[in-house]
C-alpha positions as semicolon CSV with decimal commas, in nm:
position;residue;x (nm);y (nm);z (nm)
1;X;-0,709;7,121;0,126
2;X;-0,454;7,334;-0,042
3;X;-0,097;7,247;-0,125
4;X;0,207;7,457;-0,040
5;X;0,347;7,630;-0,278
6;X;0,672;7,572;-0,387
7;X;0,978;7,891;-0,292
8;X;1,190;7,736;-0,599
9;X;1,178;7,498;-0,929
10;X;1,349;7,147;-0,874
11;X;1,330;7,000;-1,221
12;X;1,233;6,581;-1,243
13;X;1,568;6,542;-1,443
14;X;1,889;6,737;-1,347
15;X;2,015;6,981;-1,597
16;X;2,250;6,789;-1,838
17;X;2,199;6,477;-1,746
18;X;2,266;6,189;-2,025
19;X;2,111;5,893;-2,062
20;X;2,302;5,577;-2,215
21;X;2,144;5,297;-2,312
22;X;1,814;5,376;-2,313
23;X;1,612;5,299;-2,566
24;X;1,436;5,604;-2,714
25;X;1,254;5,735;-3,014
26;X;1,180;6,100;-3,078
27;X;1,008;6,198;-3,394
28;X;0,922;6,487;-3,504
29;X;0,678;6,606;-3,819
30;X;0,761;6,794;-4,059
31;X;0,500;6,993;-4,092
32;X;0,533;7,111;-3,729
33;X;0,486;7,458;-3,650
34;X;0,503;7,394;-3,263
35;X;0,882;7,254;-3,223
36;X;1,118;7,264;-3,483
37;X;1,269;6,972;-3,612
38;X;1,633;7,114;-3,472
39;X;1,475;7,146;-3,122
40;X;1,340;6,790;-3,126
41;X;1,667;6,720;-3,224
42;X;1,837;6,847;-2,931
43;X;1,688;6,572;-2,707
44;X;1,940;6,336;-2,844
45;X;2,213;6,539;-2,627
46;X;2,046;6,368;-2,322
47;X;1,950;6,018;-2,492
48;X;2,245;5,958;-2,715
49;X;2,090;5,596;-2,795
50;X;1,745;5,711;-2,923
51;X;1,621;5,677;-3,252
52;X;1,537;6,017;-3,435
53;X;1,299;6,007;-3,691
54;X;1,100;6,327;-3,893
55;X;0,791;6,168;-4,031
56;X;0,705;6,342;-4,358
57;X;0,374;6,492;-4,376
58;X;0,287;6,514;-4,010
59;X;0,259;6,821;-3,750
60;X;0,327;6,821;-3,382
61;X;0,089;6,538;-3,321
62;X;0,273;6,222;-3,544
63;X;0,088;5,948;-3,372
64;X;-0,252;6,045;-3,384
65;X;-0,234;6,175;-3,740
66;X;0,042;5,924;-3,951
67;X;-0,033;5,570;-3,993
68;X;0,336;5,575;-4,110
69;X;0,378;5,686;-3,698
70;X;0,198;5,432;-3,588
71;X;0,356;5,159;-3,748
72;X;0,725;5,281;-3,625
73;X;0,632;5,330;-3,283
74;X;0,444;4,999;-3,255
75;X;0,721;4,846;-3,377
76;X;0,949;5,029;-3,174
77;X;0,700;4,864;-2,878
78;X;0,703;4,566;-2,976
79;X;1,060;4,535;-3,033
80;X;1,285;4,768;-2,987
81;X;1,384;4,868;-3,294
82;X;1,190;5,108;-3,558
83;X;1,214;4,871;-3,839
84;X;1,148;4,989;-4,153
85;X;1,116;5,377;-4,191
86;X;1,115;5,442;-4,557
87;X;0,714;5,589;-4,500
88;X;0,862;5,843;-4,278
89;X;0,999;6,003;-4,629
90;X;1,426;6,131;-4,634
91;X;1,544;6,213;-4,323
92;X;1,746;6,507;-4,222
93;X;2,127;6,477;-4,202
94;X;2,299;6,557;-3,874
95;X;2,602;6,510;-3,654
96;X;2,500;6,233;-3,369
């Protein structure tokens, strides 16, 4: 069974599109050589709500190789909120 192939790219999410009041967290390592911190910080132009967070000492994967990760984004699960993020190290300044 084959599949047609598509004659153009619709994308999932329209180009620009913002959204409020979502809660979000993005984090990024710092120790990424995949996506730079200031690209992972350009998803906050479409979730102005979301947390931002560069975890020190991490690459591209955060989760899977920070406990400090973990413990945010569980917390972030479980409640909403990051909770303390002083293991994620200083965090960059920028213009939200």
């Amino acid at each position: 069974m084959g599949w047609p192939t598509p004659d153009r790219f619709e994308p999932a999410v329209p180009e620009g599109a913002v959204f409020v009041g979502i809660p979000a967290l993005v984090l990024a390592g710092d120790l990424d050589t995949v996506v730079s911190t200031e690209t992972s910080m350009a998803l906050l132009e479409g979730f102005p709500d979301a947390t931002f967070l560069v975890i020190g000492g991490a690459g591209h994967i955060t989760i899977g190789r920070s406990t400090c990760a973990v413990q945010i984004v569980t917390t972030f699960f479980d409640t909403l909120d990051v909770g303390d993020t002083t293991c994620a190290g200083p965090q960059p300044e920028f213009e939200g």
